[in-house]
C-alpha positions, 0 to 999 in steps of 0.5 A, a space after each residue: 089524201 088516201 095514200 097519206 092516211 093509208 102511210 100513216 096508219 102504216 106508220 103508227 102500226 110500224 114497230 120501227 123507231 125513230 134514229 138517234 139523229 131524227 129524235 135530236 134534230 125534232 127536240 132541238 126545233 122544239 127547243 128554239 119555238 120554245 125559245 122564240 116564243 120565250 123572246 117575243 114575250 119578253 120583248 113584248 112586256 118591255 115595249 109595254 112597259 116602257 110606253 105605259 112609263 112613257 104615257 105616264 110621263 106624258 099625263 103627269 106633265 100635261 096636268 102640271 101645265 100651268 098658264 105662262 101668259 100671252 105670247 104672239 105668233 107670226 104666220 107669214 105667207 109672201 107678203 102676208 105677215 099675220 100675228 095671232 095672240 095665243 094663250 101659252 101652257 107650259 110644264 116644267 120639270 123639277 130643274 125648271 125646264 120646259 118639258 111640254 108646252 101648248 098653245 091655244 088661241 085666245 078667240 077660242 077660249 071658252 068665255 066663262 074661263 078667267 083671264 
């Protein structure tokens, strides 16, 4: 530790300048941090920005569920075949395609609920 601060301060007391060479290749890292830095937050923004529009899309599609009715749903295990009846809860877009779509059991809609 000694000898680096005893050649640094030899360093900084030296009246010897840098080469043309070691002043370039020190300002061209310095350029590429700076533009690496520059890309990482641009690409960060953009995959913020497409997971907020994303999100959105989802929450707007949930809220405009609408009821469809009662459908049953087949389980079968080996010879077991069991049907459970579901309410179903669909979105549909301005073209009138499904765009998200759920299920809930019948049983275990709340009782205060219209059906």
């Amino acid at each position: 530790m000694r000898k680096y601060l005893a050649s640094l301060s030899s360093k900084i007391a030296s009246k010897e300048a840098d080469t043309l060479v070691e002043a370039l290749a020190a300002l061209l890292i310095a350029a590429l941090g700076a533009t690496l830095l520059a890309t990482m937050v641009m690409v960060s923004t953009n995959v913020s920005v497409t997971s907020r529009q994303s999100l959105s899309n989802l929450y707007k599609a949930e809220a405009g569920m609408a009821e469809s009715g009662v459908s049953g749903v087949d389980f079968s295990f080996g010879k077991i075949n069991i049907q459970v009846k579901v309410w179903t809860y669909q979105a549909k877009d301005d073209s009138g395609q499904v765009v998200f779509e759920r299920y809930q059991n019948i049983s275990a809609r709340p009782e205060n609920a219209q059906q």
